[in-house]
C-alpha positions as CSV (number, residue, x, y, z in Angstrom):
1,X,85.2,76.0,97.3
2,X,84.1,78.8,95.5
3,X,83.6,78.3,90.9
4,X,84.6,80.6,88.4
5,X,82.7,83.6,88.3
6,X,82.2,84.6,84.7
7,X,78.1,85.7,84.4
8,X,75.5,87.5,86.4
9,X,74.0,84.9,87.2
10,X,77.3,83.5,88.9
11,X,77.9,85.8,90.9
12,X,74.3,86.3,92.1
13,X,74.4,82.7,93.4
14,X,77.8,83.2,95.1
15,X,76.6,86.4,96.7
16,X,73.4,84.5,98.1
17,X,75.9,81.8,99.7
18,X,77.9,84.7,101.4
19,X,75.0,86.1,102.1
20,X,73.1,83.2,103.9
21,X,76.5,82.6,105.9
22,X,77.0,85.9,107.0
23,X,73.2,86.1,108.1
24,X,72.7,82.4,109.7
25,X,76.5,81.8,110.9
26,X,78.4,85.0,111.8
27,X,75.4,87.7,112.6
28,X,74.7,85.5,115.8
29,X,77.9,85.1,116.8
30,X,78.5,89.2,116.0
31,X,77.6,90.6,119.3
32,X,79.4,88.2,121.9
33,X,82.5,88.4,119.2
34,X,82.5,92.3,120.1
35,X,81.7,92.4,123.8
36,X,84.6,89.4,124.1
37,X,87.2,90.9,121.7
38,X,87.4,87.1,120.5
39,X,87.7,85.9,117.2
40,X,86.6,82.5,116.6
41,X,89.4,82.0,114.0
42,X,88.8,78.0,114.1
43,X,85.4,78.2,113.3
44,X,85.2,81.0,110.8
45,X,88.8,80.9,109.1
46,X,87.3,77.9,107.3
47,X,84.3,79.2,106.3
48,X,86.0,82.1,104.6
49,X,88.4,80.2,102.7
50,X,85.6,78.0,101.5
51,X,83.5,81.0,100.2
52,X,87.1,83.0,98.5
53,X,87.1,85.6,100.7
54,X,90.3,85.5,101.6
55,X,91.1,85.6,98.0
56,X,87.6,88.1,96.9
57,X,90.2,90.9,94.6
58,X,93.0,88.3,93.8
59,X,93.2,87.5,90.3
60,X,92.5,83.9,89.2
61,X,95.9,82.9,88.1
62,X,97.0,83.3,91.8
63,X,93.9,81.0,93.7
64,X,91.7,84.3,93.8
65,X,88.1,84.9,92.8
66,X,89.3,88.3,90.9
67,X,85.8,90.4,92.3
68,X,85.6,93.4,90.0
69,X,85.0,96.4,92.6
70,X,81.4,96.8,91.8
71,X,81.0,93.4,92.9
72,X,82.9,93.6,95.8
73,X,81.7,96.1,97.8
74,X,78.4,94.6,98.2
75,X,79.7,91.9,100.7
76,X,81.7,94.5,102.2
77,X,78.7,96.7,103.0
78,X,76.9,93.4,103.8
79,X,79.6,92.4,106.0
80,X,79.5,96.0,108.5
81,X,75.6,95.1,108.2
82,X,76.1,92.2,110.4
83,X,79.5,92.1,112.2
84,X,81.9,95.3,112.1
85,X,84.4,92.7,113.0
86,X,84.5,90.6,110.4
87,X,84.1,93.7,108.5
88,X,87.3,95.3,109.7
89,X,89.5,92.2,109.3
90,X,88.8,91.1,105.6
91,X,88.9,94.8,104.6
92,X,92.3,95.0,105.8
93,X,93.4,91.4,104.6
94,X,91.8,92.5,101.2
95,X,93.1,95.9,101.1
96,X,97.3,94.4,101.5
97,X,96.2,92.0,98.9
98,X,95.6,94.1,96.3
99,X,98.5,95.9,97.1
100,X,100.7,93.3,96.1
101,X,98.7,92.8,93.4
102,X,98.7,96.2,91.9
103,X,102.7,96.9,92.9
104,X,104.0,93.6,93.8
105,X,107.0,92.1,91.3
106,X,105.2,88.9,89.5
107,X,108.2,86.8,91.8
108,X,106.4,88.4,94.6
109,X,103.1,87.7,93.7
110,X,103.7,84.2,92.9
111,X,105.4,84.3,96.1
112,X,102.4,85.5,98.5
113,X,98.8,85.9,96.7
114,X,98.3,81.8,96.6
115,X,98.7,81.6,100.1
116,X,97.4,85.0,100.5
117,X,94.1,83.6,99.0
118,X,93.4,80.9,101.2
119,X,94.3,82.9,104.0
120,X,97.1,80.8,105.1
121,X,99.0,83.9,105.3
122,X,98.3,87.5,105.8
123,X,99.3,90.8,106.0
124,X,98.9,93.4,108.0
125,X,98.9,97.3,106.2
126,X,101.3,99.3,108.9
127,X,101.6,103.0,107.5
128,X,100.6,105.2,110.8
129,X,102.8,106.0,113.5
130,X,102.8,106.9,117.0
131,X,104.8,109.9,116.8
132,X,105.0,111.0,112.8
133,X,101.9,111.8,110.5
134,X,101.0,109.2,107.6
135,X,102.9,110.0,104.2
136,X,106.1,111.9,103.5
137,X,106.4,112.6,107.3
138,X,107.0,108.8,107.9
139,X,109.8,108.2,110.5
140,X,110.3,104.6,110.8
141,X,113.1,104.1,108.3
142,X,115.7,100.8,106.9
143,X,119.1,101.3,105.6
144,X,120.8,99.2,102.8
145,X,123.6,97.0,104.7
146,X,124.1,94.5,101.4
147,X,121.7,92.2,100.4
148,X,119.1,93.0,102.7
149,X,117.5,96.1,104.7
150,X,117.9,97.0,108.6
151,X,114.6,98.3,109.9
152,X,113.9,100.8,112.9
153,X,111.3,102.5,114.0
154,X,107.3,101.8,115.0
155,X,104.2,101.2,113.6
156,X,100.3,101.2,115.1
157,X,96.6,101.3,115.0
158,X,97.6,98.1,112.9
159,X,94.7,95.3,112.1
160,X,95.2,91.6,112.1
161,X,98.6,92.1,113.9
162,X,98.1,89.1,116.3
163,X,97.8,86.3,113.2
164,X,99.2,87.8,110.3
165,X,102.0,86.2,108.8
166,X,103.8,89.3,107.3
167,X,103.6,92.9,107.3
168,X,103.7,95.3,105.0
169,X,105.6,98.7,105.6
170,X,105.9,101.8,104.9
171,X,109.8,103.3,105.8
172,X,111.9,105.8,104.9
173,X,114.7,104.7,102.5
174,X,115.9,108.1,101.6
175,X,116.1,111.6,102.6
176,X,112.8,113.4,104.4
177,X,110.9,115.6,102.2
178,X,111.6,113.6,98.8
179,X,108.6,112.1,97.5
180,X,111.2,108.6,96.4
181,X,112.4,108.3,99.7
182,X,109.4,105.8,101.1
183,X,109.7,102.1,100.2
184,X,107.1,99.4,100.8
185,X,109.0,96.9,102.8
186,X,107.0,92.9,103.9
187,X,108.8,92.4,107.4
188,X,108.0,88.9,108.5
189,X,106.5,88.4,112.0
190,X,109.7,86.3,113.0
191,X,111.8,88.6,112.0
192,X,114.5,88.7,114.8
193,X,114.5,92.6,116.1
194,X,110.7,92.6,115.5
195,X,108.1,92.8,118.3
196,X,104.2,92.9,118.4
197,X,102.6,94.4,121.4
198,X,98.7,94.5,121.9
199,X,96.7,97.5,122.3
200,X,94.1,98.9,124.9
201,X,90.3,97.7,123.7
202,X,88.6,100.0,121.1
203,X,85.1,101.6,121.0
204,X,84.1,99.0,118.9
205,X,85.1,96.3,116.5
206,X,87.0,94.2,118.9
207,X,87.8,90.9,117.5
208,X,90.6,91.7,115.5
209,X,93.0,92.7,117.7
210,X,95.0,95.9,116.6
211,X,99.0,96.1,118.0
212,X,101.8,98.3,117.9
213,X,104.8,97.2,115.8
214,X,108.3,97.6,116.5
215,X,111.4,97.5,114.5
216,X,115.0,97.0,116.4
217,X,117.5,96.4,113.8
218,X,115.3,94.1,112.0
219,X,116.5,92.5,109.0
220,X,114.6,92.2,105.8
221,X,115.9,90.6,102.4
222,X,116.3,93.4,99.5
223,X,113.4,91.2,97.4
224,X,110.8,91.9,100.3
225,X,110.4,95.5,98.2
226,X,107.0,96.0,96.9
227,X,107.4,98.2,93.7
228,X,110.5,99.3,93.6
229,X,113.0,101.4,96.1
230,X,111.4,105.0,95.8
231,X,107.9,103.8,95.2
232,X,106.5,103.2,98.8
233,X,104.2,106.3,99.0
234,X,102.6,105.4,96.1
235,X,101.9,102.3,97.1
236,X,100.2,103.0,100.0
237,X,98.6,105.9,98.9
238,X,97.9,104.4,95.4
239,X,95.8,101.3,97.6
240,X,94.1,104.2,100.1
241,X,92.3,105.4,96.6
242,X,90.5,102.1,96.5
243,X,90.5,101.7,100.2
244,X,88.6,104.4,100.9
245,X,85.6,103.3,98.8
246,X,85.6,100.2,100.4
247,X,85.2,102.1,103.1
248,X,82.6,104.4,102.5
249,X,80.6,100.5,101.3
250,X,81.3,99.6,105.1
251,X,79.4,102.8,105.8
252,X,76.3,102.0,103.4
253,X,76.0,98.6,105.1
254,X,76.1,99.7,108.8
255,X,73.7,102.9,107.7
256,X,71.5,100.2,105.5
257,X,70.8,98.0,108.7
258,X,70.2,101.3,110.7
259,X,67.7,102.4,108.3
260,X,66.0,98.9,108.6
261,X,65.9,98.6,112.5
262,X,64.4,102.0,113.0
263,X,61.6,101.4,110.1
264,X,60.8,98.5,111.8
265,X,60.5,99.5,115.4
266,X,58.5,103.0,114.1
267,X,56.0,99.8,112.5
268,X,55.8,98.1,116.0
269,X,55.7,100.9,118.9
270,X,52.3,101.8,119.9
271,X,52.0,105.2,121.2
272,X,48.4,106.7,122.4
273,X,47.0,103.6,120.4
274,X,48.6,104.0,117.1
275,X,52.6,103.0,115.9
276,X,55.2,106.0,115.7
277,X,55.3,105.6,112.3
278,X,52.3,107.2,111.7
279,X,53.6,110.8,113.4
280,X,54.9,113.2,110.6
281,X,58.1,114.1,113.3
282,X,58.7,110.0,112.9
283,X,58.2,109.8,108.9
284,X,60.9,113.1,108.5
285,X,63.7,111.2,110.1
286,X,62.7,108.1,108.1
287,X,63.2,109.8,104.9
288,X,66.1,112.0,106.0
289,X,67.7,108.5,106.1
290,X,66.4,107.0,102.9
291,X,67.5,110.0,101.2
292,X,70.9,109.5,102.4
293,X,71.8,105.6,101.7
294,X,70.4,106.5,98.7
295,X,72.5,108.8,97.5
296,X,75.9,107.2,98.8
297,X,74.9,104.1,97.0
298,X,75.0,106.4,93.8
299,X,78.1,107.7,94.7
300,X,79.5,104.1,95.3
301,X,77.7,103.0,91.9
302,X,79.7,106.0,89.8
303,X,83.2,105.4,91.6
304,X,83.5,101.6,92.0
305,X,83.0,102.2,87.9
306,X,85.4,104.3,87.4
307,X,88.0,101.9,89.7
308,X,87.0,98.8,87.3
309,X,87.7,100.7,84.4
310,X,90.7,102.2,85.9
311,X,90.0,105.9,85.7
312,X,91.5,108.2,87.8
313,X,89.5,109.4,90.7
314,X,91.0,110.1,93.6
315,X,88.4,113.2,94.1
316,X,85.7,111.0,93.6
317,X,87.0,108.0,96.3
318,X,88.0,110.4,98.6
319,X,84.2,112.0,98.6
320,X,82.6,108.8,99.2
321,X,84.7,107.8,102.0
322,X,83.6,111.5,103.3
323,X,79.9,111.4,102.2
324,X,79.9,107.8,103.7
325,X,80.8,108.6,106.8
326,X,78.8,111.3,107.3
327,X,75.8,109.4,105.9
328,X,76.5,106.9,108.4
329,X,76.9,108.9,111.2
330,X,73.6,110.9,111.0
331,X,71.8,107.5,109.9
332,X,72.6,105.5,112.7
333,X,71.9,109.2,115.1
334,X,68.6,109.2,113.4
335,X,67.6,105.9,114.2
336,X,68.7,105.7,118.3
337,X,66.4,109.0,118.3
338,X,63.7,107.2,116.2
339,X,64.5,104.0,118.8
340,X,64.6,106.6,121.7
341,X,65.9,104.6,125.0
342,X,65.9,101.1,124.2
343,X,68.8,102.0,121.4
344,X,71.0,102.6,124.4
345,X,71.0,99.2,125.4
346,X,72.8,96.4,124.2
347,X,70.6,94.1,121.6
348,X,67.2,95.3,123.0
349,X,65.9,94.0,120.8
350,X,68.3,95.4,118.3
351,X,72.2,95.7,117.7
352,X,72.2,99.4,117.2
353,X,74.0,100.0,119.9
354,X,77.0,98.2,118.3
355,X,76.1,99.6,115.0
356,X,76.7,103.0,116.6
357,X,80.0,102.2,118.0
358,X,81.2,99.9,115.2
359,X,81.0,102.7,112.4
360,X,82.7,105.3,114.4
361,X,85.9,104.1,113.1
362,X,84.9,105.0,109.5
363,X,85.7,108.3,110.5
364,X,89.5,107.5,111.0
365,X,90.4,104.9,108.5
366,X,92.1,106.1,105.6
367,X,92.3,109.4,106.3
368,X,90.3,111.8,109.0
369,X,87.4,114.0,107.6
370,X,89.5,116.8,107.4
371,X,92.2,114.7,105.4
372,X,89.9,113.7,102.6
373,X,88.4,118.0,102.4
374,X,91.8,119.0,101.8
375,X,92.7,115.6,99.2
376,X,88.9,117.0,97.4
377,X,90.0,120.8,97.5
378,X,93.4,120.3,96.6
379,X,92.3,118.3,93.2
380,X,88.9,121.0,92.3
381,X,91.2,123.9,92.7
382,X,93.3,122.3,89.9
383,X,91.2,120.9,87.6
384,X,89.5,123.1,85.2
385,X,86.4,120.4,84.9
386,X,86.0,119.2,88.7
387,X,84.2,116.1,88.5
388,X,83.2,113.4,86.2
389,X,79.6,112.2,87.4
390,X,79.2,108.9,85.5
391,X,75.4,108.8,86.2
392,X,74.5,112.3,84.3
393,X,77.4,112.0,82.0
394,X,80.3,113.3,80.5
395,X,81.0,117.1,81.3
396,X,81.0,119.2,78.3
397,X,81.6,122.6,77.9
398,X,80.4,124.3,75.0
399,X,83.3,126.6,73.3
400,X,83.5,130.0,74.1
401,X,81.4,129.7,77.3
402,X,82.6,129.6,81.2
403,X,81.1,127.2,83.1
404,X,81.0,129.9,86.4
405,X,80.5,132.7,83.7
406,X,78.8,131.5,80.4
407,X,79.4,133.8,77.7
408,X,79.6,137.0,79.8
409,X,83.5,138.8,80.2
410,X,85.2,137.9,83.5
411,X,85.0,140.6,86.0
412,X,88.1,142.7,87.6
413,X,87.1,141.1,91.5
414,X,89.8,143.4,92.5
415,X,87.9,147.2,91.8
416,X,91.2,148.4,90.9
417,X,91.5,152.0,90.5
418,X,92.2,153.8,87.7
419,X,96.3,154.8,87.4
420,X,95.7,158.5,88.5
């Protein structure tokens, strides 16, 4: 089992144990696990309790380790660097955790983070739908019949669904348009009325299987509320905030390894007696890539700060899980054209192949590309100071100056016309 983590020096050695495991144990095991869609839960369920990960961002008090974010996303990215599958399903074990953590009555949380920890139990995070867009257009919905809730309606694109103990929900409690009328409901997979059906194979990342969820009259207890009636999109959207950096970490991994395979296949091809590397059109694409890990890993830096000290920055999280992706997406492109034919083939001698298809779902999780523009534009256009960059400070604004204008007068954009 896993110590206290209290110094640098702690954590350091407990990253080096997840490390080894993820490198000696899993990373061997990654590319069969994706080609077979099976998880070997019996062999690696164990491991993962041993090493906390069930429990990484649960406090102590409830059998967790309590990773601050900055220390957490480093196994995250180092977990897409070797298996997008194991990647995929502690992300979205993690991500419900902290949920209940963060909204979760203390009842509740004495209730489900123990076992949540060990990963005796589990849940799944079911917000999308089939036929209604995430957020206030939610149509799966529960009515109050006493003490407890009646639940209709569907759920998919949901992780972990084939072992996970619980579920939690997102339904509508009240009427459609109002902001309160979303609650944050844990259906229990026996829950009479409630069905899980399996889903076609994905691009990539098949291990975890991902089902559709379905709600026929299902009964729920009143106390299976997390936060409070009303408070269900802010639960869900309150955890994307987070979620999305952990994301865009995902991203930095996959993008890290990419970076790695193609520097060291430009060292080993011999072309016309001398290694790629040595051809300027080689060494551009190279440091096109460096240039772009580096900068998400400031980015990733600055926000995972400002989540620890528990800043606002919903800007901020949304334009790492955008810069990640991107960053990931051109990365990994870069290095199949550095790797040229042998990238198209599965683990010759590489795994970029499954690199390439594994990140690909960065681009949907937690909101589309064009989700997280509007989320960034939305909050610039209303702030008078857009961002808060940790790593070259502060914003300031000396008085009487613009920060589009400086001193001089604002301009009439319009040209009006004098009043004849």
């Amino acid at each position: 089992m896993v110590n206290a983590i209290r110094t640098a020096g702690d954590y350091e050695a407990y990253r080096k144990r997840v490390f080894d495991f993820l490198w000696r144990k899993v990373e061997p095991r990654a590319s069969e696990m994706e080609r077979t869609g099976a998880f070997p839960q019996e062999a690696l369920f164990p491991r993962f309790r041993e090493l906390g990960l069930f429990g990484a961002v649960i406090p102590e008090e409830y059998g967790g380790i309590a990773l601050s974010c900055t220390r957490y996303l480093p196994l995250l990215a180092e977990f897409s660097k070797v298996s997008g599958v194991v990647r995929v399903l502690l992300h979205v074990h993690n991500t419900s955790a902290r949920a209940v953590v963060a909204y979760g009555t203390e009842a509740q949380k004495r209730a489900l983070l123990p076992a949540l920890a060990t990963g005796e139990q589990s849940l799944t995070f079911a917000i999308t739908e089939p036929n209604s867009g995430s957020g206030m257009d939610v149509g799966t919905h529960a009515r109050r019949e006493g003490d407890r809730w009646i639940v209709n309606g569907a759920k998919h694109y949901i992780t972990n669904a084939d072992f996970a103990t619980g579920h939690l929900i997102c339904c509508r409690t009240g009427a459609r348009g109002d902001r309160r009328g979303l609650t944050a409901l844990v259906v229990p997979t026996g829950a009479p009325g409630f069905t899980i059906e399996p889903m076609p194979d994905m691009m990539g990342n098949n291990g975890p299987p991902h089902g559709i969820l379905r709600f026929k009259d299902t009964p729920v207890p009143v106390d299976s509320m997390v936060g409070n009636e009303g408070d269900g999109l802010e639960v869900f959207l309150g955890e994307l905030e987070p979620s999305r950096v952990f994301v865009a970490a995902s991203s930095l991994g996959t993008a890290e390894r990419a970076l790695e395979i193609a520097l060291h296949f430009a060292g080993e091809r011999i072309t016309f007696g001398r290694p790629i590397a040595a051809r300027p059109s080689v060494q551009s694409e190279l440091a096109d890539m460096a240039r772009d890990v580096y900068a998400l890993r400031l980015i990733l830096d600055d926000v995972a700060a400002k989540i620890d000290r528990e800043e606002p920055c919903a800007v901020e999280a949304s334009i790492a899980k955008l810069f990640g992706l991107e960053t990931v997406m051109r990365v990994t492109d870069k290095a199949m054209d550095v790797v040229g034919g042998r990238a198209y083939f599965t683990d010759y001698p590489y795994p970029l192949e499954r690199l390439y298809r594994e990140c690909r779902i960065n681009m949907l999780e937690e909101g589309t590309p064009s989700i997280q523009r509007l989320v960034i534009a939305r909050s610039l256009l209303g702030q008078p100071v857009p961002l808060d960059i940790g790593t070259l400070g502060a914003p300031y604004q000396p008085a009487g100056t613009d920060p589009a204008l400086g001193d001089r007068p604002p301009h009439d954009l319009t040209y009006a016309h004098a009043e004849e």
